[in-house]
N, C-alpha and C positions, 0 to 999 in steps of 0.2 A: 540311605535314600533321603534327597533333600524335600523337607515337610511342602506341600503345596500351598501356595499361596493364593488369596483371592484375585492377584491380577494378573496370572499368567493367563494365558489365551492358548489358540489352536495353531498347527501351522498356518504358512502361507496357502499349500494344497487345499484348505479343507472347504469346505463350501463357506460363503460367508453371511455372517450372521440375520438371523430372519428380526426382523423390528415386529414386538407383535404390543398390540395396545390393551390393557385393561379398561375394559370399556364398564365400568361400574356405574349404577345409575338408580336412582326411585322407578321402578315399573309402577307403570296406574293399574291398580284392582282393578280387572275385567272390564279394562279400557285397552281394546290394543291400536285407536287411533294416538291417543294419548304417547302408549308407551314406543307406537315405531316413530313418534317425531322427535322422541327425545332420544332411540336411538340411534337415528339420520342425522341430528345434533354432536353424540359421541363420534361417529365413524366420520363426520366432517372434518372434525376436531384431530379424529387420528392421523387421517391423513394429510391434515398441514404439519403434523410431526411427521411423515414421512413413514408412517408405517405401511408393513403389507399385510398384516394380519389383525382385524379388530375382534374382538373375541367379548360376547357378551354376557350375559346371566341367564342364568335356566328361567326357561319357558317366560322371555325377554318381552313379552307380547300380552302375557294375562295376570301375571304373579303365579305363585305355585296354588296352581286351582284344582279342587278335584273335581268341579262341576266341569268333567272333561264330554260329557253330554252334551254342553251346550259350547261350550265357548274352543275345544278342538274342532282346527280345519285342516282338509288335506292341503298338500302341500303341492305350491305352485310357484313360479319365478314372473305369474305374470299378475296374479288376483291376491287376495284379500292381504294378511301381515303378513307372508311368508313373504309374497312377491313385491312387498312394498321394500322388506331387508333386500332381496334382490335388487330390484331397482339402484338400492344406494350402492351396492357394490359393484354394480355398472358405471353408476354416475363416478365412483369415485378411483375407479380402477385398483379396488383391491380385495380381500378374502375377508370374507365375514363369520365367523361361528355363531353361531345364535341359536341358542336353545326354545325348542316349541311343543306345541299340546299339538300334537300332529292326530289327523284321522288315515286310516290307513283302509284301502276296498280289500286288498287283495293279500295274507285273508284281511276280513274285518276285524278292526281292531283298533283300538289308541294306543298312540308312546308319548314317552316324554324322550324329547328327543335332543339333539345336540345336531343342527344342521349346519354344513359348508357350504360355503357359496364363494364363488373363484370370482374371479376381475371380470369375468363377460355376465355375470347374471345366474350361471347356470348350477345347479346343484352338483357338487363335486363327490361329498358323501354324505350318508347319516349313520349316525352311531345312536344305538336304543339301549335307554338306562336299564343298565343289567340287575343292579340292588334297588327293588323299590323301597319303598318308607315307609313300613307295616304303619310304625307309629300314628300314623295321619292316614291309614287307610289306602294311602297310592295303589296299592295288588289288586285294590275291589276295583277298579277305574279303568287302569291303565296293564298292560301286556309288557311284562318284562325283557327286555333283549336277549339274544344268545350267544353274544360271544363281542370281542373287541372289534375296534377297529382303528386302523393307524393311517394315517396319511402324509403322504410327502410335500411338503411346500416349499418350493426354492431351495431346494436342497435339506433342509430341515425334516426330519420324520417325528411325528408328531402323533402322543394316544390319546383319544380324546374320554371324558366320562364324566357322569354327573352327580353333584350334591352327595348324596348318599353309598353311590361308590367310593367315597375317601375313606369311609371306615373301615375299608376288604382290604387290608393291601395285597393277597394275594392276584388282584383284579389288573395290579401294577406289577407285580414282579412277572407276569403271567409275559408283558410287551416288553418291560425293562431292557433286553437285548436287543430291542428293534428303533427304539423310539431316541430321539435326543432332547423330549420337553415329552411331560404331561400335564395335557391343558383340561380343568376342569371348573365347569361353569354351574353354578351353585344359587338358590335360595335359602344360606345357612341363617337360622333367626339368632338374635344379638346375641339371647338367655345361652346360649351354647358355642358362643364366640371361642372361647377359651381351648375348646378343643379343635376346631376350624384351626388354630393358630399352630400348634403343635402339630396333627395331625399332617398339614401342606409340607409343614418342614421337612416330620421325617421321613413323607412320600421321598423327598428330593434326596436326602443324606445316602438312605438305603437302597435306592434304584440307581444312586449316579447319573440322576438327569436334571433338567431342568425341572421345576415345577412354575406352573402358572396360572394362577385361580383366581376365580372374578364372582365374587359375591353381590348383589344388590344390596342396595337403600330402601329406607320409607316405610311403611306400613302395607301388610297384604292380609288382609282376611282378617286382622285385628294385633296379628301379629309384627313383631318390629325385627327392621334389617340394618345394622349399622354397617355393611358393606366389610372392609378389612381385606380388601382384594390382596394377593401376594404375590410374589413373584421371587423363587429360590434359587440358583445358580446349582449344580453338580453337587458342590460341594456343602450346599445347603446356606452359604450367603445371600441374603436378603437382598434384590435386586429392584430399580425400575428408578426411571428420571421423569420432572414433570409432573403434570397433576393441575387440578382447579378449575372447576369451572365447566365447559365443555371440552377443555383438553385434557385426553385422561393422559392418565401414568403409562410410560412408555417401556420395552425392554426388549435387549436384544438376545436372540438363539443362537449362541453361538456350538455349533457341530462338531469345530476342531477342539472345546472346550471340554466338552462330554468325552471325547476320546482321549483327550490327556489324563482326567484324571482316571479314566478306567484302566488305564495302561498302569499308572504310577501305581494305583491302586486298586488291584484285578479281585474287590469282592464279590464281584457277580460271575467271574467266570473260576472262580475258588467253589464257588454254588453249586455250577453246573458240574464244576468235577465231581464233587460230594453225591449229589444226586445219582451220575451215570454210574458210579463205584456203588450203588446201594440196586443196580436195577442188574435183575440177575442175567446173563447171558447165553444166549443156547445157539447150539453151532448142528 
């Protein structure tokens, strides 16, 4: 079998590839007029690069706060930050991720959430961070999620998760069969950089998918974010064109990629044999 190489691509059939942008940025400490201008500044920026999907940093609106008492809102496409990211994905005709301190009525509750928002404005999904961050207390604040969630963009299927999910991988092998990217949007602080690095990688190696992670900048609560957004291909090469300024880092999803190499190289579906061969059968 000939070794795969980082420039092969998908067939002609395959959906073609989703542009999706790293939107990394300094969020303002429990400013979120602050933090939605600058990032109405990134998703400007992406879209004169032509993307359709601008993907931002956990809780892109306050920094990772646990004063979730005061500074989470419900979530709306037409008021306070949620509907301001709206707005700009109206204005700019494309899909936004943007993670928030969301309030929840029904039941009552906060998340840390991982919100979609489509070209018209409208909230497409949310995804609620399933591993809190004992470390810093997240569990006493916030209401943990129950399970995945995957969504289709232009052909693209995509699992979304937060920060502290990267440390589960069983969180990722759980979608691995379904998804061709996992997008995950993060406040990882610098001091623990080193593992952020590794970790993104081998999400991408051992799921055979894309990986795409977008860490913030700047200082939040005293603590510092040197960013280190990534962006890993199937195969686990380092991806993404662009950068500087208000144009982020660019990259594309490609669907026919993810199925080649799963094809050439069937360790996920070698898994699932192993597994079904261990679960007993009764007739």
């Amino acid at each position: 079998m000939p070794e795969f190489t980082a420039t092969e691509s998908g067939t002609s059939a395959s959906a073609p590839p989703l542009r999706a942008a790293l939107g990394e940025y300094d969020i303002g400490w429990h400013d979120p007029a602050t933090s939605v201008q600058r990032a109405h500044d990134v998703i400007a920026g992406a879209a004169r690069l032509r993307a359709r999907l601008v993907i931002l940093p956990e809780m892109c609106t306050t920094g990772f706060t646990m004063e979730g008492s005061r500074w989470a809102e419900p979530l709306s496409t037409e008021h306070g930050a949620s509907g301001a990211l709206a707005a700009a994905a109206r204005e700019h005709h494309l899909w936004v991720l943007a993670g928030l301190s969301l309030r929840e009525e029904s039941p009552s509750r906060l998340v840390n959430a991982a919100v979609l928002f489509d070209p018209a404005g409208s909230v497409a999904a949310i995804y609620r961070k399933q591993r809190l961050f004992t470390y810093a207390g997240e569990q006493e604040v916030y209401t943990a999620g129950d399970g995945p969630v995957v969504v289709t963009i232009e052909g693209a299927r995509l699992g979304l998760f937060i920060c502290y999910d990267l440390r589960f991988p069983e969180l990722f092998r759980a979608v691995a069969p379904d998804i061709d990217a996992a997008l995950i949007i993060a406040n990882w602080p610098e001091r623990r950089r080193m593992h952020w690095d590794v970790l993104t990688r081998a999400r991408a190696i051992e799921n055979q998918c894309y990986v795409v992670a977008v860490n913030r900048t700047g200082i939040g609560d005293g603590v510092e974010y040197d960013g280190g957004s990534v962006a890993y291909d199937p195969w686990g090469e380092p991806l993404g064109i662009g950068g500087g300024g208000n144009a982020p880092r660019v990259v594309d999803i490609d669907p026919g990629r993810v199925k080649l190499v799963r094809a050439r190289y069937p360790f996920l579906r070698e898994l699932e044999i192993a597994r079904e061969a261990q679960v007993p059968q009764f007739h």
